[in-house]
C-alpha positions as CSV (number, residue, x, y, z in Angstrom):
1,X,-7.8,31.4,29.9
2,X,-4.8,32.2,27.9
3,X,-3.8,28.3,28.3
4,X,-7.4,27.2,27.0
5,X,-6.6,29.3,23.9
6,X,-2.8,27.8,23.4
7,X,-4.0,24.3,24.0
8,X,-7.3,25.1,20.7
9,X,-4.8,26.9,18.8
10,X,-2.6,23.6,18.6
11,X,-5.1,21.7,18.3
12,X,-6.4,23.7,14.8
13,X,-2.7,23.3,14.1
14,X,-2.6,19.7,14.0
15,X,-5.6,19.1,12.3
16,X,-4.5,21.7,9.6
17,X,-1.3,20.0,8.9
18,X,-2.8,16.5,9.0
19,X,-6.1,17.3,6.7
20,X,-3.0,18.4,3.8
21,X,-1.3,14.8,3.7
22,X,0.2,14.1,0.2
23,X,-0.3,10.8,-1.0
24,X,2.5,8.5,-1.2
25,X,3.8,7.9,-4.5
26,X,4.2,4.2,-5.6
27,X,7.6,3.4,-7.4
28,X,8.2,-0.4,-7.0
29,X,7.0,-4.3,-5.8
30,X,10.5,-5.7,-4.0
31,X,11.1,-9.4,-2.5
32,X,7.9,-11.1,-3.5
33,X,7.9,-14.8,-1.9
34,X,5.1,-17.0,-1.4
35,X,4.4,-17.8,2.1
36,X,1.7,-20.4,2.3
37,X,-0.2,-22.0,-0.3
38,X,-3.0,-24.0,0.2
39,X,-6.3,-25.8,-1.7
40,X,-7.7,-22.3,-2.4
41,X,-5.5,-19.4,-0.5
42,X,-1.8,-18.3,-0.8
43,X,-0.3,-15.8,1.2
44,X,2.5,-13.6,-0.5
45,X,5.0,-11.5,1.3
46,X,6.2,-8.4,-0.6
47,X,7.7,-5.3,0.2
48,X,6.2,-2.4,-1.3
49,X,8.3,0.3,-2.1
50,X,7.4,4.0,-1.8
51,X,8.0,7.7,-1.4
52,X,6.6,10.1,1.4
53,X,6.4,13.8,-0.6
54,X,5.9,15.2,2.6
55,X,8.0,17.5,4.7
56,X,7.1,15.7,7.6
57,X,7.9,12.0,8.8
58,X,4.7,9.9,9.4
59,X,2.8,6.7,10.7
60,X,1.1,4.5,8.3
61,X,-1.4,2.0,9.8
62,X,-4.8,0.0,9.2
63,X,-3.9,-0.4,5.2
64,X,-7.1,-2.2,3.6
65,X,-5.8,-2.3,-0.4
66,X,-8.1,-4.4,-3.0
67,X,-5.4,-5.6,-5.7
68,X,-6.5,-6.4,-9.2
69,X,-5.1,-8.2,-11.7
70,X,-6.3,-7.5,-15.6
71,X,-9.8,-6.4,-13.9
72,X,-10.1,-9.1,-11.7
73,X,-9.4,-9.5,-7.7
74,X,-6.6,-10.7,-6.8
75,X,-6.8,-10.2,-3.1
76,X,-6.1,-7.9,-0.3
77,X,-3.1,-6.2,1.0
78,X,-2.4,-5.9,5.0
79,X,0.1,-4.1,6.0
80,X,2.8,-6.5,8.8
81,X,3.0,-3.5,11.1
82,X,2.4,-0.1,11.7
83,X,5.0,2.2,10.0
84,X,6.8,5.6,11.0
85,X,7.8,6.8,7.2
86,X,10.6,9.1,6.6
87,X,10.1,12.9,5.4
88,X,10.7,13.3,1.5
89,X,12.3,10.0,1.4
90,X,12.1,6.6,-0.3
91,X,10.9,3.6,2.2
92,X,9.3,-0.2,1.9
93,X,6.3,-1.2,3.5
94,X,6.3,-4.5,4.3
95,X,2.5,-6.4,3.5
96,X,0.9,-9.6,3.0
97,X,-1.1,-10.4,0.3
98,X,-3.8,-13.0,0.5
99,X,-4.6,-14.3,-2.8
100,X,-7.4,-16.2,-3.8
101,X,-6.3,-18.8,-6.1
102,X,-9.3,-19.0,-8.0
103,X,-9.2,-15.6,-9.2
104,X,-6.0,-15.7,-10.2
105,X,-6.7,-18.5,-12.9
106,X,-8.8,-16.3,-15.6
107,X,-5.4,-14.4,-15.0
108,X,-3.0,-17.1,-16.1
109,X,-3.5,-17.6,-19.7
110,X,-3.6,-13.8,-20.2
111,X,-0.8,-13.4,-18.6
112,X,1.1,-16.3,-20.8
113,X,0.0,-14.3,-23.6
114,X,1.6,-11.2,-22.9
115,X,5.0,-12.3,-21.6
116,X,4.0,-12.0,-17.9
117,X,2.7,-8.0,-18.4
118,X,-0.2,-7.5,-16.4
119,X,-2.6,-4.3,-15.6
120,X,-2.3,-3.8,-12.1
121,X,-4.5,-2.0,-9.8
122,X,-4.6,-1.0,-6.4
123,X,-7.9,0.2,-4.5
124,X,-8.6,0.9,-1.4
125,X,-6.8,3.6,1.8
126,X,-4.5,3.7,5.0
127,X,-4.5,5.3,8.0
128,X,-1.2,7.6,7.9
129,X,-1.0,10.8,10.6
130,X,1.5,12.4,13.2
131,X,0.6,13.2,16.9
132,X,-1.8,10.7,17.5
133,X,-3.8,12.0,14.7
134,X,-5.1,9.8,11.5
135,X,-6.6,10.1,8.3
136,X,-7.7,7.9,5.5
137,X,-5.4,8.7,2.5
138,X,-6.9,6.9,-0.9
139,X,-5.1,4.5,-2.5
140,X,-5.8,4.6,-6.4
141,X,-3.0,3.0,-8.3
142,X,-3.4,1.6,-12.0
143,X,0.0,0.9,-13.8
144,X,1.7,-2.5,-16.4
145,X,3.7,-4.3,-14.2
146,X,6.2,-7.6,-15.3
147,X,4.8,-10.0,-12.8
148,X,7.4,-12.5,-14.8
149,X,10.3,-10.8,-14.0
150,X,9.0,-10.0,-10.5
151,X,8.4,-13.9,-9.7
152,X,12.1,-14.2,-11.1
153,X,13.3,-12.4,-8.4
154,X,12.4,-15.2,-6.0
């Protein structure tokens, strides 16, 4: 009986201490390359880098994150593979972006205009947990970004 009880009480635990995830905190886009391009579709690889607040490392999986360029959808983020994330540390996340190319032209002329400065937004959640144990943490990220300078980079 006193096993039963151990066995709940870590249980609780774990749910506890997964249910109080911090979101990660976005700080930068890194090593943007176009992949494939075709008629309608291009697929971007990117590295996206940011910071785990917790005080625990963690696994980041199952990423489903609308991006949005002036208003308009760009496409969706996947993540390459499932992530273990350092505690209270900096990290990249590898992803794939599929872009639909016909979204992205009401984009372009804007985006002449303003010297490449966009208004980003990401939408959407991963899975992120520890001991076998997930939740969804929301993605909400609105923010100017350079996309000139970014594509630069390449």
């Amino acid at each position: 009986m006193k096993h039963i009880g151990l066995f709940l009480l870590f249980i609780i635990v774990g749910f506890t201490a997964s249910a109080q995830l911090r979101a990660m905190v976005y700080q930068d886009v890194e090593n943007l390359k176009i992949q494939q391009a075709d008629n309608n579709k291009a697929i971007i690889s990117l590295d996206i880098k940011l910071y785990n607040p917790n005080h625990y490392k963690l696994r980041l999986k199952d990423g489903d994150v609308d991006v949005f360029v002036n208003g308009n959808k760009l496409g969706k983020l996947q993540m390459q593979d499932k992530l273990e994330v350092p505690k209270q540390d900096t990290f990249l996340i590898p992803a794939l972006l599929n872009v639909d190319l016909q979204a992205l032209l009401p984009n372009a002329l804007q985006l002449v205009l303003s010297n490449g400065v966009a208004d980003i937004t990401l939408s959407g959640s991963i899975k992120a947990g520890r001991h076998g144990i997930f939740i969804s943490i929301p993605v909400n990220y609105e923010d100017k970004q350079d996309l000139g300078a970014l594509l630069k980079q390449q």
